[in-house]
N, C-alpha and C positions, 0 to 999 in steps of 0.2 A: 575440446569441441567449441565451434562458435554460435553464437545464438544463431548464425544466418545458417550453417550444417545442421544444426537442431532441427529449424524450423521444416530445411529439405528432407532431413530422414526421418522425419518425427511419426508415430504411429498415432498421434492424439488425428480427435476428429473435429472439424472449425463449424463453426452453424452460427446462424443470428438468431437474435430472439427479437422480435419488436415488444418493447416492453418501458409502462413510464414514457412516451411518445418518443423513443429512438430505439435506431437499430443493431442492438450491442453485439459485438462478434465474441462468440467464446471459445473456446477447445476444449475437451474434456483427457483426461490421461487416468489410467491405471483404475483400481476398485478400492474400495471401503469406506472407512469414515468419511465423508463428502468434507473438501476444504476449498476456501475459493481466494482464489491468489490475487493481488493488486498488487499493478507495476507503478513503479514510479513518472515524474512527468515528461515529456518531450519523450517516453518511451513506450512501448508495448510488453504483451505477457513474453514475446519475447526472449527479455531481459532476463529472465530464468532460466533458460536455455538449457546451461550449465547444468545446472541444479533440477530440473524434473523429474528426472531417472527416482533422483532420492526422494524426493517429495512423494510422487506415485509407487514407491516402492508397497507402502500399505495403506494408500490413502486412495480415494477417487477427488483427483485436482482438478477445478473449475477455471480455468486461466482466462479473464475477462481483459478485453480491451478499454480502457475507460473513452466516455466522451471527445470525438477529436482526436484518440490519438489510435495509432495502428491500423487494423483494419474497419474502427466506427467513426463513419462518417460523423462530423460536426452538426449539430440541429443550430436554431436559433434560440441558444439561452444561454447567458451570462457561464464561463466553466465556475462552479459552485461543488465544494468539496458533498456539500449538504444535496443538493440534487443528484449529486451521479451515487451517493449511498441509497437515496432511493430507487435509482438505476437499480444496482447489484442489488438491491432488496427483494425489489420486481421478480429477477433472477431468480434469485433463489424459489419464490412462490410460482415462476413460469416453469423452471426445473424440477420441481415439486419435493425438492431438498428440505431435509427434517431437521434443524437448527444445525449447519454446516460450522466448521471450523472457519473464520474470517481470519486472512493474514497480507497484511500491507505493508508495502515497501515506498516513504518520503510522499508522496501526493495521494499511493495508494492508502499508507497509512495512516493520513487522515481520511481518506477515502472510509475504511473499515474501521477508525475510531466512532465515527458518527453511525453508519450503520449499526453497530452495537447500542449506538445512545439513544436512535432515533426509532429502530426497529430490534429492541434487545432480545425478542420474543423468537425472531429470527437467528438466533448466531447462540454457538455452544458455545467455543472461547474465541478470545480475542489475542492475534499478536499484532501489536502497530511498531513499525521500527521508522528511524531514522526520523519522526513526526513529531514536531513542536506543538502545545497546542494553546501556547500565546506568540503575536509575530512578533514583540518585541523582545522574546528571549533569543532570535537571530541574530548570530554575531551581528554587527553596524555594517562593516565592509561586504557581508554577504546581501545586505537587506539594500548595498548603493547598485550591485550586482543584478538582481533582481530588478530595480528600477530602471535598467536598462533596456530589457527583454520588454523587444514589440517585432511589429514586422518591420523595421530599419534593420534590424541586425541579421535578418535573413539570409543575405547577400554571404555573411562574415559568416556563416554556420553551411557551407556548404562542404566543406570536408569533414564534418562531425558526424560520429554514428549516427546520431538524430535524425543528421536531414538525411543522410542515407537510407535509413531506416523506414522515414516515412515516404521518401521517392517511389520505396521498393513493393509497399505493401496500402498504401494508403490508399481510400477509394477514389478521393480528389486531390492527387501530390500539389495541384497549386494554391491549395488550402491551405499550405506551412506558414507564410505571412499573418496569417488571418489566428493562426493557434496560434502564434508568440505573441501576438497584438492580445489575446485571451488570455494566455497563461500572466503577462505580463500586469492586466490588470487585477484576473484574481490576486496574485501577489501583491501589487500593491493597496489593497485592503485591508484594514486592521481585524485580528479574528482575539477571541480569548476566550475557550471552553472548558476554565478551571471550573467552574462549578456545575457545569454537564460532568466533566469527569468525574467532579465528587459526588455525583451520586450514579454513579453506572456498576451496575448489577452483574455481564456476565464478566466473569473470567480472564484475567486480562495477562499481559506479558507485554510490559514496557522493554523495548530492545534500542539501542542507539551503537554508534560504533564509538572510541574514544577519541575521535578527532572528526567529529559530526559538524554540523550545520549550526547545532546550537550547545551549549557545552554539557558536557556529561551532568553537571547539577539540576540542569533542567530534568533528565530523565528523572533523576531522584526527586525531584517536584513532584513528577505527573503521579508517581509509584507512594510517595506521601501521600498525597490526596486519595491515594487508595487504599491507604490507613499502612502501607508499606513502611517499612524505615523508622519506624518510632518506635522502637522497644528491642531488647533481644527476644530470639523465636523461639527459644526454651529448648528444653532437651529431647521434646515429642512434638517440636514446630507450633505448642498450641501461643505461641506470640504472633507465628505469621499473621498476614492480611486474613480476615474472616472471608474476604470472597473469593480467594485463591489464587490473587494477584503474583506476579511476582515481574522484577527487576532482571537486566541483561545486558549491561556494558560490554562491548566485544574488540577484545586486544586489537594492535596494530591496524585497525582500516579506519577508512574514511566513510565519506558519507557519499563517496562516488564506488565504492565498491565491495560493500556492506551486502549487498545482493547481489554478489557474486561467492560466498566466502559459503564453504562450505560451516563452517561457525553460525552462520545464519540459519543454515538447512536444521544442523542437530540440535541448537540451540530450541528453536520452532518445535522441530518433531517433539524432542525433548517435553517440553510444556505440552503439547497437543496429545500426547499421550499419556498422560498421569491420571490416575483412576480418577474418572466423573464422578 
């Protein structure tokens, strides 16, 4: 199934919230433990398509559009991984959701790593995949990559799911210019929130795939910093992380189709369901 058959036969219901001064588009899908999904950038929720069936099998899924992209209109503020977490913050106190599962995918997973850091009070556990959280652990050649993406290369992105994507569903399609000119400068911004992450409280699941954006030893960084990785777990786990952390390198993908991998899905459910 393709995200675009997903989104036609889809049974989830769309609504906006105005909330935090924009107007977020969300879906909801299936019942239970409330979890709120973040898609990655240049994309929408989407991008899950595939993958919701399983996700709402025993969950109630929150699938949010961030800032600019999908069906939420752009406002006028800089894209800032740190404001649109107070977006989905909003969210969740707008939807009157009782510490939800947060789970992000590359823009969305810094998206819901900061959410957890900034509103921990709000979020049960935490998965951030494919999300660096220094820019200079980005390969080089990705970080020259990156430096290219403004509204010039617009033109050159016209066959990509992307701009298909946002023609299809976007509330201003000639707003695409204007998000790569955004996305373009977030990116070239220096960030580094090793020491937010070393003191972050909920629950967390460091996910990357092995041939990611930045190299598998970073993830082992972020998972150290959360007391991960330094010791064996003993024979009753009492060596694990004290907060419940845990690590998740996922064979054979990338970092362009990590959220698509059903690996991604049990992986996720897997941690989201281990006794609180």
């Amino acid at each position: 199934m393709t995200a675009t058959q997903w989104t036609a036969d889809s049974a989830g219901s769309g609504r906006y919230a105005d909330v935090n001064g924009i107007n977020l588009y969300y879906e909801t899908y299936g019942t239970g433990r409330p979890m709120v999904l973040l898609h990655g950038g240049l994309g929408s929720g989407e991008m899950f398509g595939p993958l919701i069936g399983t996700f709402s099998e025993n969950h109630q899924v929150v699938l949010v559009d961030l800032q600019g992209h999908g069906r939420t209109a752009d406002i006028d503020r800089p894209l800032d991984i740190r404001s649109m977490a107070d977006d989905v913050a909003a969210l969740i106190d707008h939807l009157g959701l009782e510490r939800p599962d947060v789970v992000g995918y590359s823009l969305g997973g810094g998206v819901a790593l900061l959410v957890a850091i900034r509103h921990p009070e709000k979020v049960g556990r935490l998965v951030t995949a494919s999300a660096g959280i220094r820019r200079d652990a980005t390969y080089p050649e990705i970080l020259a990559q990156q430096g290219q993406v403004g509204a010039a290369a617009a033109e050159f992105m016209k066959d990509t799911p992307m701009y298909e994507l946002y023609q299809r569903v976007a509330p201003r399609p000639e707003d695409f210019p204007r998000l790569l000119d955004k996305i373009g400068a977030a990116m070239a911004k220096d960030f580094d929130f090793t020491e937010e992450v070393r003191g972050l409280q909920v629950p967390t699941l460091v996910m990357g795939a092995d041939a990611d954006l930045v190299p598998p030893s970073h993830f082992v960084e972020i998972f150290e910093l959360l007391d991960g990785g330094l010791r064996d777990g003993g024979w009753t786990g009492e060596g694990r992380p004290k907060g419940g952390h845990a690590l998740a390198i996922l064979p054979g993908l990338t970092h362009y189709n990590l959220f698509l991998s059903p690996l991604f899905a049990s992986t996720t459910l897997a941690f989201l369901e281990e006794d609180h």
